[in-house]
N, CA and C atoms of all chains as a GROMACS GRO file, in nm:
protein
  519
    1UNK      N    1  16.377  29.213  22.177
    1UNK     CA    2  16.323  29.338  22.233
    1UNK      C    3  16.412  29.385  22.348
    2UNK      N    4  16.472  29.526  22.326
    2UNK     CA    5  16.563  29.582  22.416
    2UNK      C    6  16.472  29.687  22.517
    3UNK      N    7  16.448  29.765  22.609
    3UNK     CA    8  16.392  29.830  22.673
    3UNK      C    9  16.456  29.900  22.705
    4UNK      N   10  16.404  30.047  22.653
    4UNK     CA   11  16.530  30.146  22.743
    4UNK      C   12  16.472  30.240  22.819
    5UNK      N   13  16.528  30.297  22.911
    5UNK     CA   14  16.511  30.351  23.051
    5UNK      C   15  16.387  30.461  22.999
    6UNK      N   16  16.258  30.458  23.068
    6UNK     CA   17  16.161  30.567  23.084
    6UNK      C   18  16.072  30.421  23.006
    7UNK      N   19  16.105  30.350  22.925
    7UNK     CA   20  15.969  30.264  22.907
    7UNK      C   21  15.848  30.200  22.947
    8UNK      N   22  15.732  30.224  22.923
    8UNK     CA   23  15.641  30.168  23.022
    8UNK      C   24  15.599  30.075  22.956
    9UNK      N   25  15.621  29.958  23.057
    9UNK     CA   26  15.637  29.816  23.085
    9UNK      C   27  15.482  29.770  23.193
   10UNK      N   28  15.399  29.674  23.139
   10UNK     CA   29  15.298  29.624  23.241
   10UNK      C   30  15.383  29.461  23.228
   11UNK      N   31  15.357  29.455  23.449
   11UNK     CA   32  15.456  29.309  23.434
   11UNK      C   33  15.321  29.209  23.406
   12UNK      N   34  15.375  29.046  23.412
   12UNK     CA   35  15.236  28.987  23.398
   12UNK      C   36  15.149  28.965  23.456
   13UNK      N   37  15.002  28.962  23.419
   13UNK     CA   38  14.911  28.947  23.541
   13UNK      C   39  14.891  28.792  23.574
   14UNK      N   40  14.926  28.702  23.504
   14UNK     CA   41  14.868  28.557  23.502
   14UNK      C   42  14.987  28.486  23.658
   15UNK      N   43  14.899  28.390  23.726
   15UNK     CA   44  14.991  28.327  23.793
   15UNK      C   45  15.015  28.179  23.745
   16UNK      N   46  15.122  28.206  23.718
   16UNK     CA   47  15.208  28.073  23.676
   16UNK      C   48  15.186  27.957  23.780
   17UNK      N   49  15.132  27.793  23.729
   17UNK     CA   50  15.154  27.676  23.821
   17UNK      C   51  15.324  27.632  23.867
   18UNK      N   52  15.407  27.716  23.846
   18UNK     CA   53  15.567  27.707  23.861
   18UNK      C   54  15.614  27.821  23.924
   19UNK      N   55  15.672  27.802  23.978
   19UNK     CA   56  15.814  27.935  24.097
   19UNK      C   57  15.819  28.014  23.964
   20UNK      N   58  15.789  28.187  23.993
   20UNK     CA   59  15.818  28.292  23.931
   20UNK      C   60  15.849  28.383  24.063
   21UNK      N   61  15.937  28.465  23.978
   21UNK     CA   62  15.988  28.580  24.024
   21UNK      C   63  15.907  28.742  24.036
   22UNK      N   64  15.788  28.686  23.944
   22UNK     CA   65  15.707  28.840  23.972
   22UNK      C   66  15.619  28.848  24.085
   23UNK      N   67  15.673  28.964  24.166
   23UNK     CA   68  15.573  28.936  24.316
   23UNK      C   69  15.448  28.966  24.273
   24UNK      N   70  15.358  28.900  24.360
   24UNK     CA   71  15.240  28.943  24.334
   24UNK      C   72  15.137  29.082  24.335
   25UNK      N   73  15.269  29.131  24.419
   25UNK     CA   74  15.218  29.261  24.464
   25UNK      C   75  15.245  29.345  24.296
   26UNK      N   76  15.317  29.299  24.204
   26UNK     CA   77  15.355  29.410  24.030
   26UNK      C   78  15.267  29.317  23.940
   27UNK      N   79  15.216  29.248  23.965
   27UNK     CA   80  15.088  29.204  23.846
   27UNK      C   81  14.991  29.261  23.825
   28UNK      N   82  15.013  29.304  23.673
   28UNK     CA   83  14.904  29.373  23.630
   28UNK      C   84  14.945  29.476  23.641
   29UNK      N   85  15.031  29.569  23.685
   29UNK     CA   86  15.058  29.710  23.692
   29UNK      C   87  15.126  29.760  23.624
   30UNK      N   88  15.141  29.917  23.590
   30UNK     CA   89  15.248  29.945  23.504
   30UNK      C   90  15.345  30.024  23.583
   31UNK      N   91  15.466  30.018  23.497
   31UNK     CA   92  15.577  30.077  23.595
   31UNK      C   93  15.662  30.118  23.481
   32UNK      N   94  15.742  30.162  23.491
   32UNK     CA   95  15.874  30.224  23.413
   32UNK      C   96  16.004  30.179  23.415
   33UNK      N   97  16.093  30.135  23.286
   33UNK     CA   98  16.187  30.087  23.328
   33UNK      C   99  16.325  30.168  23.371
   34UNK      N  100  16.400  30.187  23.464
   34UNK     CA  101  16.509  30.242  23.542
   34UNK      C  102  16.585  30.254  23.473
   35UNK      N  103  16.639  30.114  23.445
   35UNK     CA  104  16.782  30.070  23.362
   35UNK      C  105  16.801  29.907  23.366
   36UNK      N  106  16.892  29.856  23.268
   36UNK     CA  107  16.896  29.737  23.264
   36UNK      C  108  16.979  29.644  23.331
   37UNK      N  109  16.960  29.541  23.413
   37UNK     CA  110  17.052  29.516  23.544
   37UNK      C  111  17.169  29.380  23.481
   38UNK      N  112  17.173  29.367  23.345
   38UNK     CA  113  17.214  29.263  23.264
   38UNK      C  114  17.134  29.136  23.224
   39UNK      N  115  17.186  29.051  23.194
   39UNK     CA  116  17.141  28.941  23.182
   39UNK      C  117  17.151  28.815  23.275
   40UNK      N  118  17.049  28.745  23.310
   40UNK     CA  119  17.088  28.639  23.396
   40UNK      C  120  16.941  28.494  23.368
   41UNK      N  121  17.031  28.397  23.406
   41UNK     CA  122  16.905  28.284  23.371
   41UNK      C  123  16.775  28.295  23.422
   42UNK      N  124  16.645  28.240  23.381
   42UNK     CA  125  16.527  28.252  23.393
   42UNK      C  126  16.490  28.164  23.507
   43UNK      N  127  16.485  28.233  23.676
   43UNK     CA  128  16.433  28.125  23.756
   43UNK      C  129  16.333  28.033  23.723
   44UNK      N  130  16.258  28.112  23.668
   44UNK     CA  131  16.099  27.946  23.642
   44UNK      C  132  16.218  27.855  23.572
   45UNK      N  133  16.242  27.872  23.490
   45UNK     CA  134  16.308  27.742  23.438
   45UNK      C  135  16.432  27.646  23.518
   46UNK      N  136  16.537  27.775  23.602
   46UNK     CA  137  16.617  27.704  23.663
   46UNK      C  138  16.525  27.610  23.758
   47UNK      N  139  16.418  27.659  23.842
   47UNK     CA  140  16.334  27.612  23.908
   47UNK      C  141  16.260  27.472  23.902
   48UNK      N  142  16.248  27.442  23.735
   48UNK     CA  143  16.192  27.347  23.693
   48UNK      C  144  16.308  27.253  23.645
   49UNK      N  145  16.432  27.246  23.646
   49UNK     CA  146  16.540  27.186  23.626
   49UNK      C  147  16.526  27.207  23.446
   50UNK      N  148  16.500  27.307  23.412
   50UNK     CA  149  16.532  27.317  23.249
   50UNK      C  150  16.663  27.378  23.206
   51UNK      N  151  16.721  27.267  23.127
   51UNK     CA  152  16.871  27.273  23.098
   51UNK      C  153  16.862  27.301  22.983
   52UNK      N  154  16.956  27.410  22.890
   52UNK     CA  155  16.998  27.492  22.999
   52UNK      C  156  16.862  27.636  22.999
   53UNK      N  157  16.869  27.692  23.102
   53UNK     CA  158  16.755  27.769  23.096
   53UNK      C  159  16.789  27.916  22.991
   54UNK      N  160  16.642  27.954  22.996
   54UNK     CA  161  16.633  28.078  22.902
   54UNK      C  162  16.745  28.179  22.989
   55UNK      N  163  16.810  28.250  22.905
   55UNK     CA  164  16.921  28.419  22.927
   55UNK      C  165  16.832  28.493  22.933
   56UNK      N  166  16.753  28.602  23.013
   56UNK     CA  167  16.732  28.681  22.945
   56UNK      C  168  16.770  28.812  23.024
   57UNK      N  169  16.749  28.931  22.932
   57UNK     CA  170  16.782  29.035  22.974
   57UNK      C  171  16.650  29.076  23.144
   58UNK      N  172  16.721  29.150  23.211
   58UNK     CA  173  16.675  29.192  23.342
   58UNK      C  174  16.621  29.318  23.410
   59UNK      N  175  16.564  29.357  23.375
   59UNK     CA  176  16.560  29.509  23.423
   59UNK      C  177  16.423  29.592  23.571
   60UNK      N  178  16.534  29.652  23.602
   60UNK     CA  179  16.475  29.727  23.721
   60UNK      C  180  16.370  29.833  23.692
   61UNK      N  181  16.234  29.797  23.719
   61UNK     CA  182  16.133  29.837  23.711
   61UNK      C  183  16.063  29.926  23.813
   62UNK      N  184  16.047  30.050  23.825
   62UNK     CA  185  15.989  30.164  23.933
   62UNK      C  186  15.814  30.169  23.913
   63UNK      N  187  15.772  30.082  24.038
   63UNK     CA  188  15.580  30.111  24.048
   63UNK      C  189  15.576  30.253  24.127
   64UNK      N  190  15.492  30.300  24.112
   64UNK     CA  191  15.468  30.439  24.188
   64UNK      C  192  15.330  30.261  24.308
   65UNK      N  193  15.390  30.315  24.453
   65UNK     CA  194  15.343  30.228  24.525
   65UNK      C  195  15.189  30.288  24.538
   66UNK      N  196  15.132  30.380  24.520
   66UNK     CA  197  15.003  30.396  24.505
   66UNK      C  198  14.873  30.329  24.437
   67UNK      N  199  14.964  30.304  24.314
   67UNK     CA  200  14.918  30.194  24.214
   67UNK      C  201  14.922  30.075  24.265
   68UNK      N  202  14.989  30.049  24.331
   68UNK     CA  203  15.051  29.899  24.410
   68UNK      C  204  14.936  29.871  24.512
   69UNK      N  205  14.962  29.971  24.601
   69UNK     CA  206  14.900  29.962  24.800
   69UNK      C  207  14.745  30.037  24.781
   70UNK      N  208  14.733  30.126  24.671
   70UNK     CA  209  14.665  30.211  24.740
   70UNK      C  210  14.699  30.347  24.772
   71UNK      N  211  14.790  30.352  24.802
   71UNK     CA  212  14.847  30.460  24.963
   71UNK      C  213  14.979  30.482  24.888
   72UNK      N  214  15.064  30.574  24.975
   72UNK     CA  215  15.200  30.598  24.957
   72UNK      C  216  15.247  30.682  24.844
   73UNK      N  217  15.314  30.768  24.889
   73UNK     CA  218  15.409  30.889  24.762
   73UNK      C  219  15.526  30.827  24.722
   74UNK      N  220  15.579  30.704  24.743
   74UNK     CA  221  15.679  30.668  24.717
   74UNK      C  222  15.692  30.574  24.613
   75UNK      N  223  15.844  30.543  24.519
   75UNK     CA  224  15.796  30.421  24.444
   75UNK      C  225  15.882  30.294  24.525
   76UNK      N  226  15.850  30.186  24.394
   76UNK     CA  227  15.895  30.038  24.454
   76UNK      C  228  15.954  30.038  24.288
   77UNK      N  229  16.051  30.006  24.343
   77UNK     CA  230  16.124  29.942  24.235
   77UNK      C  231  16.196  29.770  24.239
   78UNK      N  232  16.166  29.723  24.127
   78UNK     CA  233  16.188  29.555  24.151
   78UNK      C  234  16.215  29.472  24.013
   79UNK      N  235  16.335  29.404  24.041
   79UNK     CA  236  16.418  29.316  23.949
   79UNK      C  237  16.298  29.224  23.860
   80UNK      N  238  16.301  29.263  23.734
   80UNK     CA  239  16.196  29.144  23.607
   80UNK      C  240  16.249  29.122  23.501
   81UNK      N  241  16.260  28.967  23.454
   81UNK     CA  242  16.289  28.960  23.329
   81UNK      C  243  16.247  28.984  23.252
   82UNK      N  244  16.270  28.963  23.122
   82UNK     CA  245  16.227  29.052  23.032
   82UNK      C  246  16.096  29.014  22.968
   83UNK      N  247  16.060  28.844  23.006
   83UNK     CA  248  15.931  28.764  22.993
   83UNK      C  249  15.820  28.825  23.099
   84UNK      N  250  15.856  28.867  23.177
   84UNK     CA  251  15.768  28.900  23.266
   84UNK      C  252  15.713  29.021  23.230
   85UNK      N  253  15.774  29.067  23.128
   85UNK     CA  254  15.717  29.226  23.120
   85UNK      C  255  15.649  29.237  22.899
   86UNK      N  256  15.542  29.294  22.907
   86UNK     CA  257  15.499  29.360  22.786
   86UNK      C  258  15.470  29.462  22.778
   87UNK      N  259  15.513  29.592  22.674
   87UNK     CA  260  15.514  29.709  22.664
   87UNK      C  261  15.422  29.758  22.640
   88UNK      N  262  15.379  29.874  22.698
   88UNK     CA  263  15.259  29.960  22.726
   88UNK      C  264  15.237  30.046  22.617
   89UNK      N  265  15.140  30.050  22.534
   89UNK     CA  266  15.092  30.160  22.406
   89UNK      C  267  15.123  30.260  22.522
   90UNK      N  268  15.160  30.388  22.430
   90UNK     CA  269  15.171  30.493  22.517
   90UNK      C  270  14.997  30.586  22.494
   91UNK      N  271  14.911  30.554  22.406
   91UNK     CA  272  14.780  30.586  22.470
   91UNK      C  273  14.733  30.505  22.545
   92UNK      N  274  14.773  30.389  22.611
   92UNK     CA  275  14.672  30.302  22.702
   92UNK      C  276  14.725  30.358  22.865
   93UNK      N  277  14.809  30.457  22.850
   93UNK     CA  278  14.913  30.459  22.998
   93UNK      C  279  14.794  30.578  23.034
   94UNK      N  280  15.280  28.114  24.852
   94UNK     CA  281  15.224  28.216  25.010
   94UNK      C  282  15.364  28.333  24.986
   95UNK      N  283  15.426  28.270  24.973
   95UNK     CA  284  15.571  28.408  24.952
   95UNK      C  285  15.528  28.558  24.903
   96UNK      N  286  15.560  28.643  24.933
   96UNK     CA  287  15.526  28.779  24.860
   96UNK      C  288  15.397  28.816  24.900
   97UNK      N  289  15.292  28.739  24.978
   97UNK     CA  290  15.156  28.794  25.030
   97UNK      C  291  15.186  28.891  25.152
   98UNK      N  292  15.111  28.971  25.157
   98UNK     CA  293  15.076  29.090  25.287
   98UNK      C  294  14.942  29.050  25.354
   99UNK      N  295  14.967  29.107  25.468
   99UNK     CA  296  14.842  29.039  25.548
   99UNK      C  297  14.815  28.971  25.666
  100UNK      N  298  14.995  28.890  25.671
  100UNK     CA  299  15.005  28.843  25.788
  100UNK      C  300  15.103  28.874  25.909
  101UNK      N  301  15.066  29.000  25.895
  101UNK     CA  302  15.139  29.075  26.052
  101UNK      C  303  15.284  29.076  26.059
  102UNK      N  304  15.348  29.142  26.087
  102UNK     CA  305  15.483  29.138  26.135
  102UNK      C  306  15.565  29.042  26.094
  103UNK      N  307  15.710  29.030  26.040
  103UNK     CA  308  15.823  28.958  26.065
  103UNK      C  309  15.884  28.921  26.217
  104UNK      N  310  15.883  28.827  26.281
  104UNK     CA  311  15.940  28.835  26.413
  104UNK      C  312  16.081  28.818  26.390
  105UNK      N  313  16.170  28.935  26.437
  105UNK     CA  314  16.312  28.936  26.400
  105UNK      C  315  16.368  28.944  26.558
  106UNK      N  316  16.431  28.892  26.578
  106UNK     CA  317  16.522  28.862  26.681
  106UNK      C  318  16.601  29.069  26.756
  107UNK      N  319  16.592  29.074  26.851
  107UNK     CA  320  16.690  29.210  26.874
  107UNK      C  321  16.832  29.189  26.861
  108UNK      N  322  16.862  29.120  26.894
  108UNK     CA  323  17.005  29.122  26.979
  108UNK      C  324  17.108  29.121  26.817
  109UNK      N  325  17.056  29.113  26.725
  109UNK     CA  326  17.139  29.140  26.574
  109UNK      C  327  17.219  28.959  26.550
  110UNK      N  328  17.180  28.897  26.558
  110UNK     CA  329  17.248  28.759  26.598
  110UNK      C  330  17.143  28.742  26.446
  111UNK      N  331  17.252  28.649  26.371
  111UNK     CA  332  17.224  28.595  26.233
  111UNK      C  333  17.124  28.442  26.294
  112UNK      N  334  17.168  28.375  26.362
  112UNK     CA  335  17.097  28.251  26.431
  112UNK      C  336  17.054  28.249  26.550
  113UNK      N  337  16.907  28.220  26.578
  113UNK     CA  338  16.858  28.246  26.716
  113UNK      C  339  16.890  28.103  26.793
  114UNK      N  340  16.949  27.999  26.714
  114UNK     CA  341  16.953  27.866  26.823
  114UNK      C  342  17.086  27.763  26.705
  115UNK      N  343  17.160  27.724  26.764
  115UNK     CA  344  17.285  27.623  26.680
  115UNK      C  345  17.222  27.567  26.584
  116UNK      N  346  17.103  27.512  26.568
  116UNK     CA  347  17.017  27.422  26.488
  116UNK      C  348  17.030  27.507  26.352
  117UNK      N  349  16.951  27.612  26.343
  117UNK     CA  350  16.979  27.708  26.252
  117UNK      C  351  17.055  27.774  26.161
  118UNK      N  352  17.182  27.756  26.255
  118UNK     CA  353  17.328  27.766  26.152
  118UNK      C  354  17.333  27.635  26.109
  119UNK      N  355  17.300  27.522  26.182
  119UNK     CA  356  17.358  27.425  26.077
  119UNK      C  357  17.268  27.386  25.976
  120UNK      N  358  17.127  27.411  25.997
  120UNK     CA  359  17.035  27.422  25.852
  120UNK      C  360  17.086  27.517  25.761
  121UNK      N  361  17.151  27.643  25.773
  121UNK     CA  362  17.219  27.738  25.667
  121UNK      C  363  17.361  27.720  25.569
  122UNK      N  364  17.428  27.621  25.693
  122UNK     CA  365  17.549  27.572  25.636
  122UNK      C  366  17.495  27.439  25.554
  123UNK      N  367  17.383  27.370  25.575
  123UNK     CA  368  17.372  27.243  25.543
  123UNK      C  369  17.306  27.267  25.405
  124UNK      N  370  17.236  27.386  25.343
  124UNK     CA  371  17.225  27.428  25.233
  124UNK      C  372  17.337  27.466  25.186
  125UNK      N  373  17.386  27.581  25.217
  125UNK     CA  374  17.526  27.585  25.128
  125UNK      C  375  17.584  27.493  25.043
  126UNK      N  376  17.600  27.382  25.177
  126UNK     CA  377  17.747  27.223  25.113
  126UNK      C  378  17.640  27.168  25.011
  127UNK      N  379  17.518  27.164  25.031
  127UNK     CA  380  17.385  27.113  24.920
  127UNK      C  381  17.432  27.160  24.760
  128UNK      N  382  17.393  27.286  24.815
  128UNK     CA  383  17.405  27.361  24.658
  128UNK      C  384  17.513  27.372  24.594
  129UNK      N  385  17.675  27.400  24.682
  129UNK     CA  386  17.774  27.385  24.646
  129UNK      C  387  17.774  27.246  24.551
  130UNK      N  388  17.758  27.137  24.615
  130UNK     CA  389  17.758  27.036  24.558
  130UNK      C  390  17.664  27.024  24.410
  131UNK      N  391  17.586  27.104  24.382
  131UNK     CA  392  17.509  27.015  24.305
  131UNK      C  393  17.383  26.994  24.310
  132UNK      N  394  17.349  26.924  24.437
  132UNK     CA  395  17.176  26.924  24.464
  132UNK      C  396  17.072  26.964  24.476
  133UNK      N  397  17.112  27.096  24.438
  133UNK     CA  398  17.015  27.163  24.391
  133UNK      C  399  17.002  27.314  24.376
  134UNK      N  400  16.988  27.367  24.321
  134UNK     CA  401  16.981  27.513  24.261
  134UNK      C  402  16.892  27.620  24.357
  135UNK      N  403  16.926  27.762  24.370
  135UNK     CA  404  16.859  27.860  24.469
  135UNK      C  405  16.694  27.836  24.451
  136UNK      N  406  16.734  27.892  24.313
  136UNK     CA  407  16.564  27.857  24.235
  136UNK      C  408  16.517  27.742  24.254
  137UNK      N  409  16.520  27.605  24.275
  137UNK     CA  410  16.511  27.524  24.324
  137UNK      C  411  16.424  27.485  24.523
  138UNK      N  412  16.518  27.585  24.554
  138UNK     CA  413  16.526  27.623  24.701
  138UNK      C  414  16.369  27.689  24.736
  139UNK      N  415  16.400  27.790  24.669
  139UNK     CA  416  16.302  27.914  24.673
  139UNK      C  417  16.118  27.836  24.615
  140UNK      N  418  16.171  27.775  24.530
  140UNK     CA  419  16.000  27.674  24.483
  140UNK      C  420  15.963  27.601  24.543
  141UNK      N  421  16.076  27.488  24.637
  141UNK     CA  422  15.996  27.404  24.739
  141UNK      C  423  15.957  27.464  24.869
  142UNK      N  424  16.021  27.585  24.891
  142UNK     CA  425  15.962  27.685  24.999
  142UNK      C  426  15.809  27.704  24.961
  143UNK      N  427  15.811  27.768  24.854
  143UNK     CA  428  15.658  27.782  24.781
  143UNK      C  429  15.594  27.664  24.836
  144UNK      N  430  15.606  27.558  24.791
  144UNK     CA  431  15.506  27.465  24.764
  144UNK      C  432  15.520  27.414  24.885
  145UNK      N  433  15.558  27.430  25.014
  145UNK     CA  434  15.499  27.349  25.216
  145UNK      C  435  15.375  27.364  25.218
  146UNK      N  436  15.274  27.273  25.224
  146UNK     CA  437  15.151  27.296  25.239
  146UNK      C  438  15.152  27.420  25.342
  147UNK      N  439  15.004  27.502  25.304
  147UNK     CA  440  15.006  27.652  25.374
  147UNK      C  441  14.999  27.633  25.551
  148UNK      N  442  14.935  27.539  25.577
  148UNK     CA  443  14.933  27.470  25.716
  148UNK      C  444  15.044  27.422  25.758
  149UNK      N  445  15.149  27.367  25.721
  149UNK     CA  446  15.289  27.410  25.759
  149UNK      C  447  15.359  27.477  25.710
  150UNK      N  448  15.334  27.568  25.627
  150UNK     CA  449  15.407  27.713  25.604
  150UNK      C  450  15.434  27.765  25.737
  151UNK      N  451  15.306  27.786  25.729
  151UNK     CA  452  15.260  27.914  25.857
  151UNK      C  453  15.294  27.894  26.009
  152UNK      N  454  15.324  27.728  26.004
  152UNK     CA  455  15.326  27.712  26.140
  152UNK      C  456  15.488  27.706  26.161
  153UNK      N  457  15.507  27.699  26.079
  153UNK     CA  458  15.759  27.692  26.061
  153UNK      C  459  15.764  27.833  26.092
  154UNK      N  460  15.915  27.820  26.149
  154UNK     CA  461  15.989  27.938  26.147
  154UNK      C  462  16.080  27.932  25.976
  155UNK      N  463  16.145  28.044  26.003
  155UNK     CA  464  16.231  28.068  25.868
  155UNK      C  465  16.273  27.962  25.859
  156UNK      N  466  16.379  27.932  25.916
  156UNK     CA  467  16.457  27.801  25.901
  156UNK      C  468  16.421  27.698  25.900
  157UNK      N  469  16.317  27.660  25.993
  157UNK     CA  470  16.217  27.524  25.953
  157UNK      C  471  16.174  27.550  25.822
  158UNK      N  472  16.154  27.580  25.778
  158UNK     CA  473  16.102  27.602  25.605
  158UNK      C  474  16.204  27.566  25.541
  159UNK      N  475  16.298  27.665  25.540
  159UNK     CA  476  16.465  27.582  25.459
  159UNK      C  477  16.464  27.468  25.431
  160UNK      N  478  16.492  27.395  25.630
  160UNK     CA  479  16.463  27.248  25.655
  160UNK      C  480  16.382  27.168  25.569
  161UNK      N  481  16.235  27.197  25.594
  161UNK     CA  482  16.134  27.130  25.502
  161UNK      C  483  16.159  27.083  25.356
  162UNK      N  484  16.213  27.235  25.305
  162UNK     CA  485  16.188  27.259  25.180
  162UNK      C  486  16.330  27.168  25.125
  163UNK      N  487  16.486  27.157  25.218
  163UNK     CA  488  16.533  27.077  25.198
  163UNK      C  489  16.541  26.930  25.170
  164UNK      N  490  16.438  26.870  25.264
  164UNK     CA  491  16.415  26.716  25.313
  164UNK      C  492  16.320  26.695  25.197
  165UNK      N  493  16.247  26.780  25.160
  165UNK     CA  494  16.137  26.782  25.011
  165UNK      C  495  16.208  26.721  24.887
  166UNK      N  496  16.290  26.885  24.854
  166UNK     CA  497  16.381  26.820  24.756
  166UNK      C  498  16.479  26.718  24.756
  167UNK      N  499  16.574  26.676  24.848
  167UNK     CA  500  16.632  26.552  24.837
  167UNK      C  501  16.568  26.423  24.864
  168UNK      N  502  16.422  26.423  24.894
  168UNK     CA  503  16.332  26.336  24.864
  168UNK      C  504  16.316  26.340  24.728
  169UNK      N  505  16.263  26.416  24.702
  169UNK     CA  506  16.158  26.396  24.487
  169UNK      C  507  16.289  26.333  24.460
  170UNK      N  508  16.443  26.375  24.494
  170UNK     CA  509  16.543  26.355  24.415
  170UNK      C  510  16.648  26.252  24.437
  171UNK      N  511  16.538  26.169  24.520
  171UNK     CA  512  16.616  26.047  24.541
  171UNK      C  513  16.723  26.072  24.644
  172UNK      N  514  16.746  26.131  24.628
  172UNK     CA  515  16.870  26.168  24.730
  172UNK      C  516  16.874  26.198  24.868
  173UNK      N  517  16.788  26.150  24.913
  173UNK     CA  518  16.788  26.107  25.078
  173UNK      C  519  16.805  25.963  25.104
   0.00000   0.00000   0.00000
């Protein structure tokens, strides 16, 4: 699964018993993807000493921070692999 | 505890100085030669930060955490 820019992406809501990279503040939310920032190894796994860890693709994800905080006209945009994210029906958005 | 809101302010130093006391640079350099070497990975770094009980999370500075989270891992890993 490739993701291309304008896709809406919800990151995951579950918290992992292991070091992840999705802040807590983008769980559960949906956001849009920017563009794709390449590929790079999967911290949970580097984290857990898993050799060699998952590749996966990376991409920069824009929350409108309202959805996020509450509050704010601005967005947040923030680095997720590609596990961290499942794609949004475009009637559920 | 990483990534939570809630607990007030970052206390950042004025004067623009990367280390507020010698101790500090050499906890920063003493990760470096770590990881350079081998002993252990960022991701690595970043999870035993996670896991300082929250009662000494909270009570470390930045760098005491490093520290901690250093002496942690080259403990589990034998390597102290």
């Amino acid at each position: 699964m490739t993701y291309g820019p304008g896709t809406r992406v919800r990151a995951l809501a579950g918290d992992p018993d292991h070091h992840t990279r999705v802040p807590r503040y983008v769980r559960g939310h949906v956001g849009e993807i920017v563009e794709q920032e390449g590929e790079w190894p999967l911290p949970d796994d580097r984290a857990r000493g898993i050799t060699p860890p998952r590749v996966e693709a990376v991409y920069a994800v824009r929350f409108p921070a309202r959805d996020l905080w509450g509050t704010g006209s601005h967005t947040v945009t923030v680095d997720l692999w590609e596990s961290y994210l499942e794609e949004v029906a475009p009637r559920e958005s | 505890m990483g990534g939570q809101d809630g607990f007030g302010p970052v206390p950042v130093g004025d004067d623009g100085a990367p280390f507020q006391a010698d101790w500090e640079a050499k906890v920063f350099a003493l990760s470096r030669a770590l990881r350079r070497n081998g002993a252990f990975n960022l991701d690595e770094m970043r999870d035993a930060i996670e896991r300082i009980p929250p009662e000494d999370y909270l009570a470390a500075s930045y760098y005491e955490r490093w520290l901690i989270a250093m002496e942690m891992i080259l403990a589990e890993k034998g390597l102290a």
